[in-house]
Residue frames relative to the residue before (quaternion, step in Angstrom):
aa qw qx qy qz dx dy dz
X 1.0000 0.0000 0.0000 0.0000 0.00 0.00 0.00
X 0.8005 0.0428 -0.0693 0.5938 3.66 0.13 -1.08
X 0.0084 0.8893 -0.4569 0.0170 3.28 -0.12 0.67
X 0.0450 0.8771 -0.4746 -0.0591 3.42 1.25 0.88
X 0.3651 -0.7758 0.3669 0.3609 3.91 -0.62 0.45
X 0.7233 0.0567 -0.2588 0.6377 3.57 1.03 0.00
X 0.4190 -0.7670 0.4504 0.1825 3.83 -0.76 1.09
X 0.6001 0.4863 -0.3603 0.5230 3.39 1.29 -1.03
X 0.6003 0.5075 -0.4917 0.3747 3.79 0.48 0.76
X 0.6059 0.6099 -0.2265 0.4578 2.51 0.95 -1.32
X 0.4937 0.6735 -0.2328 0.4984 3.55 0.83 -0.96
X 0.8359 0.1474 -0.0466 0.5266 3.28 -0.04 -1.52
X 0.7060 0.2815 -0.4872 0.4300 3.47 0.32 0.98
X 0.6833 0.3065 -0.5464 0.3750 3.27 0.83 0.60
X 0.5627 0.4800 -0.5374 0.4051 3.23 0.88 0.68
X 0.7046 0.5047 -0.4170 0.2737 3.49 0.64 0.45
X 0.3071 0.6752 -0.3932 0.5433 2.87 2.21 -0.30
X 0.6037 0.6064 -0.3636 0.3683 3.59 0.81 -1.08
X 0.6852 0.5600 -0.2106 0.4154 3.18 0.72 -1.52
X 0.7925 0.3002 -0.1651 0.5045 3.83 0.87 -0.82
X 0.3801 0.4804 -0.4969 0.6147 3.47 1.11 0.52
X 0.6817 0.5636 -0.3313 0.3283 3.39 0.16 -1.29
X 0.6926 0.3947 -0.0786 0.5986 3.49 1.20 -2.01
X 0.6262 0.5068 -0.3323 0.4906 3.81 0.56 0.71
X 0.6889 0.4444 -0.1373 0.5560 3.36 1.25 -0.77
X 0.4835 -0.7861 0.3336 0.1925 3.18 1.26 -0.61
X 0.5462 0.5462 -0.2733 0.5733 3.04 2.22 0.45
X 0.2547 -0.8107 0.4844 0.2077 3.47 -0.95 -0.03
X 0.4031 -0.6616 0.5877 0.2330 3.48 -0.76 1.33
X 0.3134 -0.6901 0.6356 0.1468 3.72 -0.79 1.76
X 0.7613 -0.3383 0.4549 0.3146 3.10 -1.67 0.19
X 0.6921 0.4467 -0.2225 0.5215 3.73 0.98 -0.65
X 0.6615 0.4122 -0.3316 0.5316 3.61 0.89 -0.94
X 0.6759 0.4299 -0.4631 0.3792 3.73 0.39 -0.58
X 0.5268 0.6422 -0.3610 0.4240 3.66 1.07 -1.00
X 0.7360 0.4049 -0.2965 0.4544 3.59 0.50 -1.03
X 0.7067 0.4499 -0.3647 0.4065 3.59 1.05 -0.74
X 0.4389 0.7093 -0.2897 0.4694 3.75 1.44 -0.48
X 0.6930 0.5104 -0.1022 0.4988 3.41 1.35 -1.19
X 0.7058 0.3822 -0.1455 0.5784 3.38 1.51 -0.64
X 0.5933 0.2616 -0.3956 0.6505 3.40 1.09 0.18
X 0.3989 0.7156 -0.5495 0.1637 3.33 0.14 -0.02
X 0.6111 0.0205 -0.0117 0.7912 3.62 1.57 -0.64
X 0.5225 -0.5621 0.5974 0.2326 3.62 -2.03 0.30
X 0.4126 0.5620 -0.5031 0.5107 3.74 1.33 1.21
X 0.6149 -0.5416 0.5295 0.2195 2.43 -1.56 0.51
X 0.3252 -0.8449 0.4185 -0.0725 3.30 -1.00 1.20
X 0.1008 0.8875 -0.4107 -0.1832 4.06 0.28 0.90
X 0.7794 -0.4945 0.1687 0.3459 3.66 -0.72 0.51
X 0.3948 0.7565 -0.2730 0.4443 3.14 1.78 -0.58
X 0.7044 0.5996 -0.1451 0.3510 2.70 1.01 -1.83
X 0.7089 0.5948 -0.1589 0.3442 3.14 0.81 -1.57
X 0.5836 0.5730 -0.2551 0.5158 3.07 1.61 -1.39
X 0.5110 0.7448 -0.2833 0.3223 3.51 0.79 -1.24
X 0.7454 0.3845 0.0564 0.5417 3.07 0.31 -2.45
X 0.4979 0.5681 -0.4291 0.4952 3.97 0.45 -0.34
X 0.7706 0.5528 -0.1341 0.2875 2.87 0.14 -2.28
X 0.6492 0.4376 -0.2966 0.5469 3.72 1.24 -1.07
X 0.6889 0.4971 -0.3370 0.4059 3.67 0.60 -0.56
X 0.8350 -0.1051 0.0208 0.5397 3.64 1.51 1.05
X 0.8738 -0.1465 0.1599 0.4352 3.18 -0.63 -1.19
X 0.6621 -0.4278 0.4874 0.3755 3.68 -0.62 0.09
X 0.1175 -0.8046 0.5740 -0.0972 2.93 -0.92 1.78
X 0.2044 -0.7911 0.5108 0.2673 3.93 0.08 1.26
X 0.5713 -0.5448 0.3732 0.4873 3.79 -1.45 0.19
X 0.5071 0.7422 -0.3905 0.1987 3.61 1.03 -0.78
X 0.5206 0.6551 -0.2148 0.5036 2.63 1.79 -2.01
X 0.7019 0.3065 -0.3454 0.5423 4.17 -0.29 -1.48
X 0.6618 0.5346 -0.4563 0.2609 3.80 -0.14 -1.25
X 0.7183 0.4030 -0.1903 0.5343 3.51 0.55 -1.27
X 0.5350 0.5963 -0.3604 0.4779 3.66 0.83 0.10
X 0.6199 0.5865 -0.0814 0.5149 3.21 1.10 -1.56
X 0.7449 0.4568 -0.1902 0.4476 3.64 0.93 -1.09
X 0.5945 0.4628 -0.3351 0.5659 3.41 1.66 -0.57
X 0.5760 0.5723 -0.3689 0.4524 3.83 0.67 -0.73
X 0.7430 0.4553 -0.2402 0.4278 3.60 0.99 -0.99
X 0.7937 0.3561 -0.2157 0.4436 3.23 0.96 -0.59
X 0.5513 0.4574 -0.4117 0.5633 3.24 1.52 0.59
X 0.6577 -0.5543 0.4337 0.2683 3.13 0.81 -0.03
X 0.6745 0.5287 -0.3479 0.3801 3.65 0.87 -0.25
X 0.6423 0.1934 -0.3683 0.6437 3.96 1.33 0.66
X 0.6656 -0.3828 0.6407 0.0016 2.59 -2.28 -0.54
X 0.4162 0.6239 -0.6606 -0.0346 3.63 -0.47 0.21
X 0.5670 -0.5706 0.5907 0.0635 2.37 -2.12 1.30
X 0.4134 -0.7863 0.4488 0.0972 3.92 -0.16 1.01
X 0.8685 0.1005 -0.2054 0.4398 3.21 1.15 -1.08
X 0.4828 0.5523 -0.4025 0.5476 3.18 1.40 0.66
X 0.1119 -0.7148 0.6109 0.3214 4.19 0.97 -0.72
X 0.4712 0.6540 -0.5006 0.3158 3.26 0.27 0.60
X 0.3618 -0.7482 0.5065 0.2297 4.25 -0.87 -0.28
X 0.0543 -0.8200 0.5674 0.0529 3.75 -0.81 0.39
X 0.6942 -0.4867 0.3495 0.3989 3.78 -0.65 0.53
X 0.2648 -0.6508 0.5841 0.4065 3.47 -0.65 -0.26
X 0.2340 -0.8541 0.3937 0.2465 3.52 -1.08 -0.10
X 0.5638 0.4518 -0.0487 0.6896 2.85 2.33 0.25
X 0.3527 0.8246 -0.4259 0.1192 3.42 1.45 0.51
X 0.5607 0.5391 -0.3583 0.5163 3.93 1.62 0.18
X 0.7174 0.0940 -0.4184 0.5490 3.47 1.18 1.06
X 0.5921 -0.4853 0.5385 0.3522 3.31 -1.88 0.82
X 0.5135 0.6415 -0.5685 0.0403 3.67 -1.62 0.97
X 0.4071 -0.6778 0.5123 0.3353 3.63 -0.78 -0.25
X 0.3241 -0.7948 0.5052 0.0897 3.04 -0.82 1.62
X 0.3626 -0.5705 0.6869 0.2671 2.95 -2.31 0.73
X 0.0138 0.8453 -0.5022 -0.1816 3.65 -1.08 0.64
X 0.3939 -0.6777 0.5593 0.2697 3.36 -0.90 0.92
X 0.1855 -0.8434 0.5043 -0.0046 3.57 -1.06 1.20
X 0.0860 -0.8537 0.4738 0.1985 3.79 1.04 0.85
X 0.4061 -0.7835 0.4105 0.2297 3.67 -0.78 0.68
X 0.7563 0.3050 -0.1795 0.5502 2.97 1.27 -0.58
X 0.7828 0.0181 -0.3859 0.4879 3.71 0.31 0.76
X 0.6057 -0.5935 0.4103 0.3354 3.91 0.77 0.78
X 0.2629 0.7571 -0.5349 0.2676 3.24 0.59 0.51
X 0.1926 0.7963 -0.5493 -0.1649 3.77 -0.76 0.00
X 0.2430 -0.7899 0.5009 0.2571 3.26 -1.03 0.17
X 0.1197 -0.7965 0.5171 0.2897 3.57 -0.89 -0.37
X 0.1732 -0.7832 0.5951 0.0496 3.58 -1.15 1.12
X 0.1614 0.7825 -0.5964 -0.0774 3.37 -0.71 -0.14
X 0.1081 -0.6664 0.7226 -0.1488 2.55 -1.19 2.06
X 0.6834 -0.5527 0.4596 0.1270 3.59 -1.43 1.56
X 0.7079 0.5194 -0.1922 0.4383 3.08 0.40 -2.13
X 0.7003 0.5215 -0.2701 0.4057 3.84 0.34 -0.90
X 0.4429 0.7377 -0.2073 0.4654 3.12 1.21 -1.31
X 0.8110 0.2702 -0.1286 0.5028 3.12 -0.20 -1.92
X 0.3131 0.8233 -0.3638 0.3028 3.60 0.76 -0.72
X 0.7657 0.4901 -0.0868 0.4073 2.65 0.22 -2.51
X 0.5108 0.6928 -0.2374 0.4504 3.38 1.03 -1.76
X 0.7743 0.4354 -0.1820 0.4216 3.31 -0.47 -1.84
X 0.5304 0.7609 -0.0504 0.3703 3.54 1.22 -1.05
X 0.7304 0.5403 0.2159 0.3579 2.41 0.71 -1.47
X 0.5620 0.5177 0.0062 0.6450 3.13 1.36 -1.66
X 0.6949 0.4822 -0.2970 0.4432 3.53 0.34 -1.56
X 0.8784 0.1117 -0.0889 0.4560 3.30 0.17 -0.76
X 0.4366 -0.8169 0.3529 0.1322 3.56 1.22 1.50
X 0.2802 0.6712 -0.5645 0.3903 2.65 0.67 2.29
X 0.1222 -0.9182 0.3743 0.0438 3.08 -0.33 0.90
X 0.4400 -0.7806 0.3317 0.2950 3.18 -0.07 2.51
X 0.1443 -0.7516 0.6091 0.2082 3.53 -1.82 0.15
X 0.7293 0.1925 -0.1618 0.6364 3.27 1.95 0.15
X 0.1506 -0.7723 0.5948 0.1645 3.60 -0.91 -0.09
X 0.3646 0.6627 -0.5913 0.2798 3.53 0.64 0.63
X 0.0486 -0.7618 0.6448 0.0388 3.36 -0.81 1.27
X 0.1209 -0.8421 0.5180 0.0893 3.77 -0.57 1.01
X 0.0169 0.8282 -0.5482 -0.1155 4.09 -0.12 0.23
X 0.0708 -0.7770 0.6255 0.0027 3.30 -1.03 1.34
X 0.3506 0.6109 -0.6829 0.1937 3.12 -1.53 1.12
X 0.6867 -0.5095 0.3241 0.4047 3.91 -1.35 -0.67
X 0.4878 -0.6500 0.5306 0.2409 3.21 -1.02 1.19
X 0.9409 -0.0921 0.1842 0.2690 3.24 -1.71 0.03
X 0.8637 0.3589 0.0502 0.3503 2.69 0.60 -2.52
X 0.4906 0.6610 -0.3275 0.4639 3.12 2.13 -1.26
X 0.7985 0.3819 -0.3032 0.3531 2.94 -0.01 -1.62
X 0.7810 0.4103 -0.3538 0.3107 3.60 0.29 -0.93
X 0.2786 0.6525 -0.4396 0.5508 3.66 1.67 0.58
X 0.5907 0.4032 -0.3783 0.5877 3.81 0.43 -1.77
X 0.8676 0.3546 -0.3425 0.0644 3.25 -1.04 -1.07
């Protein structure tokens, strides 16, 4: 699915996107919040806090959940992850220099995920929605099945 060809770029531009979101908004990505996001791009998997706490934690000193959790909550509300609902788990954004609501693609069999964002669906939902006077409280749409590579492995 995502198949960037060298990751440690990839990496280091979305943490610098980070950095100018960050210096635009007027907040400041701490030494801890960037660590945790570093940790989530670290691969294009999905990623559960546990984890984070885990991995942190070896890189020195004890890391409390409060510490990753409240980390997590800034990343989310800037806009610079992802949580995955049915995994509880987080993924980079890959589009964090525009407002939208992602579609993620969720490969089952090597955890890949992507992210797409398509409008038209979106509005869809909306339109959808309306018709039968439901009235949305999220829009995380997640699709799981086999990427590319899986499947052409299965077959």
């Amino acid at each position: 699915m995502n198949r960037c060809r060298n990751h440690k770029a990839c990496q280091t531009a979305a943490l610098e996107q980070a950095e100018a979101i960050c210096a635009a908004h007027g907040v400041r990505l701490t030494p801890t919040r960037r660590a945790v996001l570093e940790e989530i791009w670290s691969n294009h998997e999905a990623t559960k806090a546990y984890d984070l706490i885990n991995r942190l934690s070896t890189q020195g000193e004890t890391v409390k959940p409060p510490t990753v959790y409240r980390a997590l909550d800034f990343l989310l509300t800037h806009g610079l992850i992802h949580r995955i609902e049915s995994l509880n788990a987080f993924i980079g954004c890959t589009h964090p220099q525009q407002p939208h609501k992602a579609i993620l693609m969720i490969c089952t069999e090597c955890g890949d995920i992507d992210e797409i964002i398509d409008s038209q669906t979106h509005a869809r939902l909306h339109e959808l929605s309306q018709t039968y006077n439901f009235s949305l409280e999220s829009e995380i749409v997640e699709l799981r099945g086999l990427c590319a590579d899986c499947r052409t492995t299965r077959e």
